[in-house]
Structure formats: structure tokens, C-alpha cells
N, C-alpha and C positions, 0 to 999 in steps of 0.2 A: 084886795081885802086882806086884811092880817089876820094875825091867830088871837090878837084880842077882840076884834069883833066878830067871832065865829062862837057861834051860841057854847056854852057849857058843853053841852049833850055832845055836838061833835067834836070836841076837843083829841080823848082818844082815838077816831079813825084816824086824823090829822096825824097825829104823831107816829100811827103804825103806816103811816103811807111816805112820810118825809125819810127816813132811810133807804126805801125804795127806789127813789127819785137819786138820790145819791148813787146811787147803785149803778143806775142809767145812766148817770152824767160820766164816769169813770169809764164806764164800757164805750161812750162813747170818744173819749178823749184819747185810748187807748187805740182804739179802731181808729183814728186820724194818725196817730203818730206810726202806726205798722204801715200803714200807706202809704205814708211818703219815703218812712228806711227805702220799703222796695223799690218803689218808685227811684229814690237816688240812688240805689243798688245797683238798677237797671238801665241808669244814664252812665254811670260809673263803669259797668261791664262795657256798655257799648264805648266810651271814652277809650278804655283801656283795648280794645279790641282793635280801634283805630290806631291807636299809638302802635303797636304790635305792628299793625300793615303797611304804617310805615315806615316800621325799621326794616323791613325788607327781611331776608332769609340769612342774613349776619346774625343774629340773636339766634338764631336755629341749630341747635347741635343735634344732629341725627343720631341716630343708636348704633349704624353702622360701620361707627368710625370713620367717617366720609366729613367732610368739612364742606359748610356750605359757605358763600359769599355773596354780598352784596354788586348789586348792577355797577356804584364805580370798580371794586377790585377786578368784578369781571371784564371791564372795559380794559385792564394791564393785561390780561392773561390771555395766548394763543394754541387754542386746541388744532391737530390736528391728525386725521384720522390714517394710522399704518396699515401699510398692503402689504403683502409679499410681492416681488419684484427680481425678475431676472437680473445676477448681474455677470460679471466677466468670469468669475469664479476664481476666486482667493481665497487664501487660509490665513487670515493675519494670529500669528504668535508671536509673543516678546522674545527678545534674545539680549544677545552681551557679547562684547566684542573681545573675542580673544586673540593670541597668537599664533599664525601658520607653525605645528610642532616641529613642520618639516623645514623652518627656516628659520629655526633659532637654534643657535650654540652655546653650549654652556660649556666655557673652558674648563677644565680643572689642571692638575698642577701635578707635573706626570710623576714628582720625586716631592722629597722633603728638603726644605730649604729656603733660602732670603728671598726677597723678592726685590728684583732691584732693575733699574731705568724704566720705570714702568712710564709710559707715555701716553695712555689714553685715559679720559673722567667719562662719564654717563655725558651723553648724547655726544659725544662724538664720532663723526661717519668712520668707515675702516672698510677696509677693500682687503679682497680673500689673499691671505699669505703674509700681508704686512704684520710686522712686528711689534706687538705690546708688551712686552716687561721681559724680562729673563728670571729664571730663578737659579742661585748662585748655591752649590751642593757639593759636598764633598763626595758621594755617591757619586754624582757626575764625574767626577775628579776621579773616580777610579775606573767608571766607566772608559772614558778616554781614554786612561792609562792603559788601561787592557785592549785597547782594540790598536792603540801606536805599537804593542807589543808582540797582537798576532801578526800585524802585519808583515815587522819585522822576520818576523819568524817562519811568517807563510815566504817572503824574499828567498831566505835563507834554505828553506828545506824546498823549493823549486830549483835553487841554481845546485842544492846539490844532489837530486835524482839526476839532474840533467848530467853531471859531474861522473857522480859511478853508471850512470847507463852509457857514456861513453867508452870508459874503462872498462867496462861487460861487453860492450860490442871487441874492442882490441884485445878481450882476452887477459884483462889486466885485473878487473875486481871480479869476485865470485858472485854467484848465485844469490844467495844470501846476503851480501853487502847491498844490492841490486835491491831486493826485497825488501831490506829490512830501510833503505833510503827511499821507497816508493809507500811503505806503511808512516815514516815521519811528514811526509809531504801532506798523504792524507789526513791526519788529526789536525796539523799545522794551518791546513783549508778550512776542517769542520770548523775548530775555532776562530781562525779570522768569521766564518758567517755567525759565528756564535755570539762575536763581541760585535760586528756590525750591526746584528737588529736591534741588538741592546740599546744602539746610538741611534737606531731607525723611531724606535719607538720612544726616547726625548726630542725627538726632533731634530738632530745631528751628523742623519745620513747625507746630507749637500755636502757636508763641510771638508774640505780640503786639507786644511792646514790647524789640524785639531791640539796644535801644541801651542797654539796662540788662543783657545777658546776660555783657558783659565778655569774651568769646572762650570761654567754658564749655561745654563741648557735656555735656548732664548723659547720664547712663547709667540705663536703667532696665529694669527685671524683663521679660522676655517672656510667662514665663510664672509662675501660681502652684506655690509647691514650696520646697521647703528647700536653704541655699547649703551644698554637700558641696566645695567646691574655691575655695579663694581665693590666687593666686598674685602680688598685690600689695599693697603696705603704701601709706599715704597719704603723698603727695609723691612719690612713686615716676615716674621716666618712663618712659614703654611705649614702643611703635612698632605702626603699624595692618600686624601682620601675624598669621598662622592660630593664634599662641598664644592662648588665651584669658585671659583674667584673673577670671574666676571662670567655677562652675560650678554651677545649679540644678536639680536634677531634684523631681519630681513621684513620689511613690510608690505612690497610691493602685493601681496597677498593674504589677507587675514581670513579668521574663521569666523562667524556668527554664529555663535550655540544657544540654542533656540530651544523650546518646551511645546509638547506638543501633546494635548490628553488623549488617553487611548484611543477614546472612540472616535478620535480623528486618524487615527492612525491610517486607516485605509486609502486616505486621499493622498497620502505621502509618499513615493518613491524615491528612488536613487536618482540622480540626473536631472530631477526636477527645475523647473527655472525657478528663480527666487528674484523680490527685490527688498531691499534692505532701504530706511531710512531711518533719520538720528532726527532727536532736538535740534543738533548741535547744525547741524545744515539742514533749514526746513526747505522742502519744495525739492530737494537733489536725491535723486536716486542712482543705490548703484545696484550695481546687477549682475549677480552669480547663480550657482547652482547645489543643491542638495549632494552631498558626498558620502554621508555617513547616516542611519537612522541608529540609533540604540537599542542591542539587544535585548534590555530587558527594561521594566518600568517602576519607574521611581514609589516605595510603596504607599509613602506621603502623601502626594503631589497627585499621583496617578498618571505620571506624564512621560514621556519619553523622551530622550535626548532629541536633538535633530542639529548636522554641523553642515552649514553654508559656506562652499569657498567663495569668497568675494575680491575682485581687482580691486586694489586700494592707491587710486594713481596719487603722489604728490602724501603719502602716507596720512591722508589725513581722518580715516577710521584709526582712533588710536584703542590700545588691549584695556577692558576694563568699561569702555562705553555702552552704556543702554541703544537699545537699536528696536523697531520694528520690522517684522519679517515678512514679509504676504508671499505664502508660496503659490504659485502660477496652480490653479487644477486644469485638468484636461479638457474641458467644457464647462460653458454655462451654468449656473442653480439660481436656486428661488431659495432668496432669503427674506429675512424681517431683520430692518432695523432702523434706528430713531436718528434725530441729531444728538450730538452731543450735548448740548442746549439743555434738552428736556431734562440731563440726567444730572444727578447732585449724590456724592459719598458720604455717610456715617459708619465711621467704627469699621470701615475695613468693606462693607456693602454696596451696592450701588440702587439707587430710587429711581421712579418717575409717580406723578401724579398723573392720574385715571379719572377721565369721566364717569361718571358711577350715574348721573342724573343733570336735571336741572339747574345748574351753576353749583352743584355738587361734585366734589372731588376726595377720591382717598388714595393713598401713597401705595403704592406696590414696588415690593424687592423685586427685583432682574438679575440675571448673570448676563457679563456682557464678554464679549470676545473682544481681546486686546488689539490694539491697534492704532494708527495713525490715522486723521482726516479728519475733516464736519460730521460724521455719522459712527453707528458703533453697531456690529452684528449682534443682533437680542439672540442670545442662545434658549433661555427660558424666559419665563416670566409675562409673557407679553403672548397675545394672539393675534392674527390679522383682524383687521377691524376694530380692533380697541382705539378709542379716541384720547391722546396722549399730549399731556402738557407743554408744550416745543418750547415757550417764551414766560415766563413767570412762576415756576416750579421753586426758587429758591423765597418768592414774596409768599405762595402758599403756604412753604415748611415755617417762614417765620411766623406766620398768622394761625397756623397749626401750635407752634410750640405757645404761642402768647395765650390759646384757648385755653390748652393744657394745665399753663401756669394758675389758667384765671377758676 
């Protein structure tokens, strides 16, 4: 039916009723369209909720600062849980390889003057007494002079006490002649010893025939050992003062000086056994003994000296080399520590990565005690029973730093 065949009369209820209907239609068009948003709202959440689970717990940054991973990364990485553990009882501290003091010689140059035949360069061997350079001195020159002169003179005033003591015994010289030839003798002696040590201490009490020496006062070896320092060329002038002009040490014995923190100090004695090992020979040990501890402590450092005599057969700990030291203790302890694996350096630090949860992991600082081997004594840081990264700790830090970045 239309609105033109709707009688007159009801024309206006028609019209107050047709906006109403409008009214309805709207409401209802509206009411379809909010039902389906939600509706796709709610296929959409659950979409996305699946996506989420299965990107695994890689998407997942904890608030802890812990990094989580995904089931492959976890398949690279080997947790394993630290005990404490008896072991033999060692102290390992770094050390450096110096020179036995008691077997190096530093020549010096007993007078002023040339330096001439000098015969020996750096590393050449030399046996105690042999002859390395002369040094050619006018000093020398008068030294000599003076000692060919007491002697002369010591000859001289011997044959003549013996001369008037005979003549005093026959009644032929006085008293006083007697005297006064037994006072020339004595001065005549004190000087000959006067000008002798003079020669003793260049080095020229052997010599025989000191008018063929020509002013040389020769230079020779103290001890046997190998020349490590030569600070003059030949013709060279020196001066008799504290430089030396070479240097020999003796190797067959070195020293390892070694750092030890105080609150290790207790474990440390005199006498102690030690064993020492280098880069430089991995797998060789040698082995000495604790000689010296330092009296006082480094205020820096907090550490105390520690000097290791060590047999050096075939010289081959050379002065200046890094060394590991593990001093022997008296018994058995209980320690903690990791491999070396697990551990990775920043800026001077040392890391390991920490189970914290479920294929969650966060970085923890350690101190670690120095040392040689597969493992490393955890002085801090660490408790027994923590479950600690051994094998993939450097793939964490990189997927730690990539987070960071991201």
C-alpha cells in the first residue's frame, strides 16, 4: 500500500511514524557493524596471541635484566651446575721472571780512562777471571809508578838495617845509626803495602812484571755467566763512577716475583714448594721454593711481594717473562671454580652467564684467581650450586648486545 492510497485523514500519523522507522533502521545497522569489529577484534587477539607462542620466549625481554632464548639457541648452549670440591691445595698467583741478584755482576770501571781490547758483545758466554777489555789510565801509570818505587826502596832500606845491624853487633855503628836504619825500613814497608793495594784494587796484584803493563789496568769476569748489557764500544772514555759498563749474570738460577693479596698472606711461608709455568713451554714445569715474603704491602695493589728461587737448567726461563706460580699449601681445601670456557673479559672484568630461570640467562661479574689450566679458582662472584654457562656464553653476550642495540 502507498502513501497515495492511504485515505487523507491518515496521512499525518504516516508521516509522524516514517522518521521513526528511520530511527530503527540505523540502530539496527549500527548494532551489526559493532559486532562484527568485536567479533574480528577477537579472532585478531586470538591470531596474534598464537603468533606470540610461537615465537617462543626470544621476543621476551624480562625486566630483570636476564635474557631469555629461544628452544634452537638453547640447543648451542651447555649449562652446568658448580660444587665446591676438594682439591690438592694451591695458591696460583702471577709472577715475572727476574734475575738471581746473587748471580749477576755489574762491572764498573775501577779508574778514569780509554777503554781498549775490549772482547766480549751481549750474549757471549765468559768464565770467572777471563778477561774483557782494559781500561788504559794515566792514574794507572802512576799507580805502577809508585809501587816499582816502594819496592825499590823497601829492597834498599832492608839490605841496609841488615848492613848497620851488623856494624852494631861489631861495635862499628851506634845506637842511633841502628835506630834510625830500623825506622827507614819501617815506612819503606808501610809504603810498599800502601802502593800494593792500590794495584790490588785495579786489579794488578798478580802482575809480575808491572813495567811492561804500560798504565792498562785489564778488566776481568767475576763471575761465570753470560754478557746481557754492554754500555761501551772500544776507545770509548768512561769515568770510575756507579754506571757500569757491562753486565754478566749467571742463569742456572732465576727468581719468580710473584703478587700475593693480603688475605692470602697466611697460606704463604718461607720454604714453601712452588711450581712455576710459562706460555712459552706449555705442559713443563719447573719447580722451586719460596725464599723471600715482603715486608710490607703494596698500598695500590694490596699485595705483597713473594720471590721464588727456581733451577733454570739449559737457561731457558729468560729475566722479563710472564710465569704462573701455584704455591704448594700444606693440605687439602674446598674450592669453587668454572672452566675457563664459561668465562669471557670486558674492559679489564671478568663474566659468566647465570641461570636465573627457564632458558633465561643474566651475566654476572666474578674475580677470578690467576692462573694456568681448563679451569679458574672463583674467589667471588659465584656460589656453589649456581648453574653456570660452560659452552656458549660468548653467543649469549652477542645476542645480549644485538637486544640492547634493538
Amino acid at each position: 500500500m502507498t502513501e497515495r492510497a492511504v485515505a487523507p485523514a491518515f496521512r499525518p500519523a504516516i508521516a509522524l511514524l516514517k522518521p521513526r522507522a528511520t530511527i530503527l533502521q540505523s540502530a539496527l545497522v549500527a548494532f551489526v557493524f559493532m559486532t562484527s569489529a568485536a567479533c574480528g577484534a577477537a579472532c585478531s587477539g586470538r591470531t596474534d596471541a598464537a603468533h606470540a607462542s610461537d615465537a617462543g620466549l626470544a621476543t621476551e625481554q624480562p625486566r630483570d635484566g636476564a635474557i631469555a632464548v629461544d628452544p634452537a639457541m638453547l640447543s648451542s648452549i651447555k649449562v652446568e651446575t658448580i660444587a665446591d670440591r676438594e682439591t690438592a691445595g694451591t695458591l696460583p698467583i702471577a709472577g715475572k721472571v727476574q734475575f738471581d741478584e746473587d748471580r749477576v755482576a755489574r762491572v764498573l770501571a775501577p779508574l778514569s780512562g780509554q777503554v781498549v781490547g775490549l772482547r766480549v758483545k751481549v750474549g757471549d758466554a765468559v768464565r770467572k777471571g777471563e778477561r774483557l777489555c782494559a781500561i788504559s789510565s794515566r792514574d794507572a801509570a802512576i799507580a805502577i809508578g809508585d809501587e816499582i818505587e816502594s819496592r825499590k826502596d823497601l829492597e834498599l832500606a832492608e839490605k841496609n838495617v841488615a848492613m848497620i845491624q851488623d856494624l852494631f853487633e861489631h861495635e862499628a855503628a851506634s845506637k842511633i845509626a841502628l835506630q834510625q836504619a830500623q825506622n827507614d825500613f819501617a815506612k819503606a814497608r808501610a809504603r810498599a803495602a800502601r802502593t800494593g793495594e792500590a794495584l790490588r784494587v785495579l786489579g794488578l796484584s798478580g802482575q809480575d812484571d808491572l813495567a811492561h803493563v804500560n798504565g792498562r789496568v785489564p778488566i776481568t769476569s767475576p763471575i761465570t755467566g753470560t754478557v746481557f748489557e754492554r754500555k761501551v764500544t772500544d776507545g770509548q772514555f768512561v769515568q770510575s763512577d756507579s754506571t757500569p759498563i757491562l753486565t754478566i749474570a749467571n742463569l742456572d738460577t732465576v727468581w719468580v716475583m710473584g703478587d700475593v693479596f693480603e688475605r692470602d698472606l697466611r697460606l704463604v711461608t718461607k720454604g714453601q714448594a712452588a711450581t712455576v709455568t710459562t706460555a712459552a713451554y706449555p705442559g713443563e714445569r719447573f719447580e722451586g721454593r719460596v725464599n723471600h715474603i715482603s715486608d710490607a704491602i703494596d698500598p695500590a695493589t694490596r699485595t705483597a711481594k713473594v720471590r721464588v728461587s727456581v733451577a733454570n737448567p739449559r737457561a731457558r726461563l729468560k729475566p722479563e717473562m710472564f710465569a704462573a706460580i701455584e704455591l704448594h699449601l700444606s693440605g687439602p681445601e674446598r674450592t669453587l671454580a668454572v672452566p675457563t670456557t664459561a668465562l669471557f673479559t670486558e674492559e679489564g672484568r671478568s663474566y659468566v652467564f647465570v641461570e636465573v630461570g627457564r632458558a633465561r640467562f643474566a651475566r654476572r661479574g666474578v674475580e677470578i684467581a690467576s692462573g694456568a689450566g681448563p679451569e679458574r679458582r672463583v674467589l667471588s662472584g659465584l656460589r656453589a650450586g649456581d648453574r653456570v654457562v660452560v659452552d656458549g656464553a660468548l653467543l649469549l653476550r652477542q645476542e645480549q648486545q644485538q637486544r640492547e642495540r634493538g
